[in-house]
VEXDREN-2710 file (C-alpha; in Angstrom, 1 decimal):
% VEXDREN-2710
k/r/px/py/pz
1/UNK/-25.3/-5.3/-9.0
2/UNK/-25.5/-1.1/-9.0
3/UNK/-25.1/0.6/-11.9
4/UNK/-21.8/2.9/-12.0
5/UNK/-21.2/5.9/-14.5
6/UNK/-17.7/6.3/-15.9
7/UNK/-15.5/8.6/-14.1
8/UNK/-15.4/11.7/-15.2
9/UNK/-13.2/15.2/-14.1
10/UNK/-15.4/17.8/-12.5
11/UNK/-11.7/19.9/-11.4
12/UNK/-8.0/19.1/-11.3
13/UNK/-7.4/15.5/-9.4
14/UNK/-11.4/15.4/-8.9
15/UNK/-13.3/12.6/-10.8
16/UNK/-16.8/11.9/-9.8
17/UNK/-18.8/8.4/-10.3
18/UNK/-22.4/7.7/-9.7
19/UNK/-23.7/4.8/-8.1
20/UNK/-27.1/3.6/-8.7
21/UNK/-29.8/5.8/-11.3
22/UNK/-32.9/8.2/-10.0
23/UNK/-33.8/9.2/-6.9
24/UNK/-31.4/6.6/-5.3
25/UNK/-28.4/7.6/-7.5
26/UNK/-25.3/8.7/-4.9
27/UNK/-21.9/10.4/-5.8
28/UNK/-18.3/9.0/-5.1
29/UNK/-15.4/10.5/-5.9
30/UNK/-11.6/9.7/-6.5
31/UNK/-9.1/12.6/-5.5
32/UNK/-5.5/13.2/-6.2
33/UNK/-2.7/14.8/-4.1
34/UNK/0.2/14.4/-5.3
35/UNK/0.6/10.4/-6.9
36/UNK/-2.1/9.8/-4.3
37/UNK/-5.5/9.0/-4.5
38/UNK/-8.2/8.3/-2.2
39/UNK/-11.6/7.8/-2.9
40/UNK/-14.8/10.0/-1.2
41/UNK/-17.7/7.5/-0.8
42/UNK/-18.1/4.5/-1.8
43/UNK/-22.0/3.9/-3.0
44/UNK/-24.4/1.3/-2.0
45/UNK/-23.0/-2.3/-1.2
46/UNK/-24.1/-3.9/-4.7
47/UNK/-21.5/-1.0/-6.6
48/UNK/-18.1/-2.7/-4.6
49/UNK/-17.4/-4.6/-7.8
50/UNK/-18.5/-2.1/-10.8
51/UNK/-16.5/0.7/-9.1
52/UNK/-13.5/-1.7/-8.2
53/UNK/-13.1/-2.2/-12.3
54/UNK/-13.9/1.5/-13.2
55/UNK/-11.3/2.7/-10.8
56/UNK/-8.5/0.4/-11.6
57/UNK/-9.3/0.7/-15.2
58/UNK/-9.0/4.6/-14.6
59/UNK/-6.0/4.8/-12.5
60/UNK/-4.7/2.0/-14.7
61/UNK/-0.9/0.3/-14.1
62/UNK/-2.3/-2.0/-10.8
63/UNK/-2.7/1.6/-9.0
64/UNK/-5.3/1.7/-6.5
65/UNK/-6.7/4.1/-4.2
66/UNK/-4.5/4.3/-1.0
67/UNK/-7.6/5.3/1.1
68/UNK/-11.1/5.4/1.4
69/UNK/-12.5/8.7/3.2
70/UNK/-16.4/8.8/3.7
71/UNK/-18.3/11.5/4.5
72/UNK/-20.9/9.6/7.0
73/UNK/-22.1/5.7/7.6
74/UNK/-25.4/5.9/5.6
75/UNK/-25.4/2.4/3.2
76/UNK/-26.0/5.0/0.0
77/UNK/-22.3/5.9/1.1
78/UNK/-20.6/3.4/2.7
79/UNK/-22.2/0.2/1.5
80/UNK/-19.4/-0.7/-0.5
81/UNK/-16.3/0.2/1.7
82/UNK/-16.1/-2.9/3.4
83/UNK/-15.2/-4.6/0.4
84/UNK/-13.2/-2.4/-1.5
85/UNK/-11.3/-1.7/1.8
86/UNK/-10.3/-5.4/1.9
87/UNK/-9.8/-5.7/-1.4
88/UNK/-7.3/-3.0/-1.8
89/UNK/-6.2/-3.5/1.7
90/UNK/-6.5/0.2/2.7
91/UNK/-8.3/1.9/5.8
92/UNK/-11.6/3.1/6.0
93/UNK/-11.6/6.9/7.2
94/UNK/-14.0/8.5/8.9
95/UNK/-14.9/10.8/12.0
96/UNK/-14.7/10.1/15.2
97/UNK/-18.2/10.3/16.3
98/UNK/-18.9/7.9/13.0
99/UNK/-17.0/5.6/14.5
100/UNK/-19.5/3.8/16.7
101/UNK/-21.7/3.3/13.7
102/UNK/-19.2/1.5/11.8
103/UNK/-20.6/-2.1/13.4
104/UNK/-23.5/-2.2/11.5
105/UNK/-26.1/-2.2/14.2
106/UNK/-29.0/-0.1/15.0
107/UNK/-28.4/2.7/17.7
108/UNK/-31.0/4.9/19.4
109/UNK/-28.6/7.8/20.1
110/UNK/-28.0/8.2/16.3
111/UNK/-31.4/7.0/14.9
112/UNK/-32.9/9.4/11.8
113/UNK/-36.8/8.8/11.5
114/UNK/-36.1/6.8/8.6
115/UNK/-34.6/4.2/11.4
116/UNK/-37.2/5.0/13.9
117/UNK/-40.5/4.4/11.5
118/UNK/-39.2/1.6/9.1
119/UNK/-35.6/0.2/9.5
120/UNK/-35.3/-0.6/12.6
121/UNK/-38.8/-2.1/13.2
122/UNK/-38.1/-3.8/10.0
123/UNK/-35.1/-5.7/11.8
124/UNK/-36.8/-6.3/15.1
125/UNK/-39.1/-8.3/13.5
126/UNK/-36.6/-10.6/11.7
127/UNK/-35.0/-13.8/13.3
128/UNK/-31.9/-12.9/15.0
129/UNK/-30.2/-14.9/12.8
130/UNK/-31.2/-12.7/10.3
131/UNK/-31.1/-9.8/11.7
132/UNK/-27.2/-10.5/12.8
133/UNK/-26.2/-11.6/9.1
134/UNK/-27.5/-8.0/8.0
135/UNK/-25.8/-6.3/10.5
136/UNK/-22.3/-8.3/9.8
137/UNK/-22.8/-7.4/6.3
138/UNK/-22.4/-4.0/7.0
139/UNK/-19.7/-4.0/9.6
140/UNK/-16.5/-2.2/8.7
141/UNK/-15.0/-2.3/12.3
142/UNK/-11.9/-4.1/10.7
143/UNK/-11.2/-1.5/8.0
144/UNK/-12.7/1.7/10.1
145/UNK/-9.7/4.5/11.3
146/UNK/-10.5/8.0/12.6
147/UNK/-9.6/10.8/11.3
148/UNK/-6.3/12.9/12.8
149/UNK/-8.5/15.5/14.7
150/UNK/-6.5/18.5/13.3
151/UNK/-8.7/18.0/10.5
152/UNK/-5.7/17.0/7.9
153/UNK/-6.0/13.3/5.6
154/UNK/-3.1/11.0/5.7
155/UNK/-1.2/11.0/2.9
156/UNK/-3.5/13.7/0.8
157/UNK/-1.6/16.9/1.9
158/UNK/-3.6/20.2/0.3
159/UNK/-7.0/18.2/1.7
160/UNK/-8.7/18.9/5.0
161/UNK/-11.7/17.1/6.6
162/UNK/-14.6/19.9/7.8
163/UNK/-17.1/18.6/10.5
164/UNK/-20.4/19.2/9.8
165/UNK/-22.5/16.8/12.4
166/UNK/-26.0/17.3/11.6
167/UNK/-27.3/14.5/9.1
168/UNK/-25.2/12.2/11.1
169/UNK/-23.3/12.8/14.5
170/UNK/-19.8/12.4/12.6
171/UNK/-20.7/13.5/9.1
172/UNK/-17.9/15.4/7.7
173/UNK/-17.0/17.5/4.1
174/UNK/-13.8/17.4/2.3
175/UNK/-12.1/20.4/1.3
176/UNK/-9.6/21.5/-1.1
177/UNK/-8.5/25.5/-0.3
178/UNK/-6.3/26.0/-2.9
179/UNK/-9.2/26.2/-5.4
180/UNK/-12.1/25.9/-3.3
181/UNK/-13.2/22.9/-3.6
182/UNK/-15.7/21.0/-1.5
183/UNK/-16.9/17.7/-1.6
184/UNK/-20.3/18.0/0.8
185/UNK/-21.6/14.2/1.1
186/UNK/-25.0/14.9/2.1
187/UNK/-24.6/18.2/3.9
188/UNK/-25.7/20.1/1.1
189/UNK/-27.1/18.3/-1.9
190/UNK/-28.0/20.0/-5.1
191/UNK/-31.1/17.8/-5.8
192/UNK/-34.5/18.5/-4.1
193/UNK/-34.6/15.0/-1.3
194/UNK/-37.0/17.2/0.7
195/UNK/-40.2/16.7/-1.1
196/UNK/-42.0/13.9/-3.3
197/UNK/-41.7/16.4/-6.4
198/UNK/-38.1/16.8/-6.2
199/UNK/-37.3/13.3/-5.2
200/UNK/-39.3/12.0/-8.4
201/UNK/-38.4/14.3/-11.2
202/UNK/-34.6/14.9/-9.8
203/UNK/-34.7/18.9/-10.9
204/UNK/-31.6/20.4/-9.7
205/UNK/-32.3/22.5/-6.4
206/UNK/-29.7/23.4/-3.5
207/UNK/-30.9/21.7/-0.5
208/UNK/-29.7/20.6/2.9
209/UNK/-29.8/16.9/3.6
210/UNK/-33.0/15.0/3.3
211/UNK/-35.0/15.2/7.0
212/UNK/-35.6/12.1/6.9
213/UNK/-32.2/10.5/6.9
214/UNK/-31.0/13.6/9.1
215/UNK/-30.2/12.7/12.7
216/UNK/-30.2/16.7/14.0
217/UNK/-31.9/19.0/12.0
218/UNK/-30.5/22.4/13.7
219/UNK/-27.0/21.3/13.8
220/UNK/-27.2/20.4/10.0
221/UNK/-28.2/23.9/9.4
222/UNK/-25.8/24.8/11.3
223/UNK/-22.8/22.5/9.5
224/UNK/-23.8/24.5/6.0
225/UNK/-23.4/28.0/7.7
226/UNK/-20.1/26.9/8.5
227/UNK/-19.6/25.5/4.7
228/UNK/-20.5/28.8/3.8
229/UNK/-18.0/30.3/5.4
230/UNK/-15.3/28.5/3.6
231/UNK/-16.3/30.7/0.1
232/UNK/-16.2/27.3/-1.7
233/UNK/-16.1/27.5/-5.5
234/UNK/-17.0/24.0/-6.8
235/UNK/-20.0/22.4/-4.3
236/UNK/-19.6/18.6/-5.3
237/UNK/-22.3/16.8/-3.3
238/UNK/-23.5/13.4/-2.5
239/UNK/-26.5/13.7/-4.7
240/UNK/-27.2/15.7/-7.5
241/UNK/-24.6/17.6/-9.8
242/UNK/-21.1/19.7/-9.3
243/UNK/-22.4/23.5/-8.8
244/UNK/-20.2/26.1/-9.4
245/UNK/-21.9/29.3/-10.2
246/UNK/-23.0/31.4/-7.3
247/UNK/-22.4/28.8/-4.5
248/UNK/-22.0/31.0/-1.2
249/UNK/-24.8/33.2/-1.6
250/UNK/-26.9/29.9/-2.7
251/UNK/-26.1/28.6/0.7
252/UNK/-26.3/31.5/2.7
253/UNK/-29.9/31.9/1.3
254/UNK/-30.1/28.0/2.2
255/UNK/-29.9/28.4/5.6
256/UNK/-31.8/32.0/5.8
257/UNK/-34.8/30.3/4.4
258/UNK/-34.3/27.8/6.6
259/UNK/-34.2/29.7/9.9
260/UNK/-37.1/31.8/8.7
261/UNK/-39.1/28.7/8.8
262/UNK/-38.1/27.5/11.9
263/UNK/-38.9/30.9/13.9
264/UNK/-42.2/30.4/12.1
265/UNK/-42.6/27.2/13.3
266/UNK/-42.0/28.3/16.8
267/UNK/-43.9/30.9/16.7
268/UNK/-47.1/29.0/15.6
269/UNK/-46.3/26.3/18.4
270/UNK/-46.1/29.2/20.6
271/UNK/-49.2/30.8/19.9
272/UNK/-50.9/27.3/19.9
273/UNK/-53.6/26.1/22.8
274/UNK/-51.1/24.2/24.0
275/UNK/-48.8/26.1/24.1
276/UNK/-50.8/28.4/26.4
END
């Protein structure tokens, strides 16, 4: 069973929860519109029962969430919709190029390197009994609903969902206008997933999503360009802690620094013997 922190209010309606501790610790959150709440993410599969009890306990009066919105289909995120889905007997929201990754299975179109090197030559070489008990574990087909492709979130009226395709094809951020809030999942972290260092000692740093779990770099660069552009004023990520000092220009420099480095990049492959 996953560890799961108490919930705790990071703005108005906005409580965060973290499943699972160090470098594999993800946020979850439970929003309120209104005398509705939905929860953002849901953590790995092993949190479904310590975050059914924290939220119940927290919502108290046999309230429960009336949705479950998730920002992509990565098992840090979604691992325990499934069940709290059928539990609570609410839909499982999510974009509508997530949707074909809501079965569970291993496709090639929307394979990170993460897939490609370990997990899915891991599960080739599995029985295919196995290997089809794994993958029914994570189906959510029965729970899974797109979003309304106006952007808006039934029943949470003051919310929209942002696309920002990049670390997955349908990976989408959640935001409030009204006070500028934005819930990121893993479009923008605010914990260093990009190198051994940051991964191991978890010192706060603003960072896209971790390349390795990122199914199109450029269009994840992209995806926080277009986060910028909001003027958010509360980043609440997937990983790492709430930022709320300085956030635009933090991502703005984000994805300059970025850029710089690619050009670089291109310019050394360009001048390589290769190349020529």
């Amino acid at each position: 069973m996953t560890r799961v922190t108490e919930p705790r209010e990071i703005a108005s309606g906005v409580l965060l929860m973290t499943s699972g501790a160090g470098p594999m610790a993800a946020n979850l959150y439970l929003v309120c519109s209104g005398t509705t709440w939905a929860m953002v993410d849901c953590g790995w599969a092993g949190s479904a029962e310590p975050v059914r009890r924290a939220v119940e306990q927290e919502l108290g009066n046999g309230i429960t969430p009336d949705a479950i919105l998730l920002t992509h289909i990565h098992p840090d995120h979604s691992g325990a919709a499934g069940a709290l889905a059928r539990t609570w007997e609410v839909p499982v929201y999510v974009h509508q190029a997530e949707l074909p990754m809501a079965a569970g299975k291993y496709i090639p179109e929307f394979s990170m390197p993460l897939d490609r090197w370990i997990i899915a030559p891991l599960l080739w070489s599995l029985p295919a009994r196995t290997r089809r008990r794994i993958e029914a574990s994570g189906d959510i087909t029965d729970v899974a609903r797109s979003l309304p492709r106006d952007g808006g979130i039934p029943g949470l009226p003051g919310w929209a969902a942002i696309p920002t395709p990049g670390h997955t094809p349908g990976h989408v951020a959640y935001w409030r206008a009204g006070d500028g809030v934005l819930l990121t999942g893993d479009a923008v972290v605010t914990v260093g997933l990009n190198s051994i260092r940051g991964i191991l000692s978890g010192v706060p740093d603003l960072s896209g999503p971790p390349r390795y779990t990122t199914w199109n770099w450029e269009q994840s660069m992209d995806s926080i360009t277009r986060l910028a552009g909001l003027g958010p004023r509360l980043l609440a990520p997937g990983h790492g802690q709430p930022l709320a000092l300085g956030a635009v220009p933090r991502l703005r420099a984000l994805t300059m620094k970025e850029r710089t480095q690619r050009m670089r990049l291109r310019g050394r492959a360009a001048g390589s013997p290769e190349a020529a």
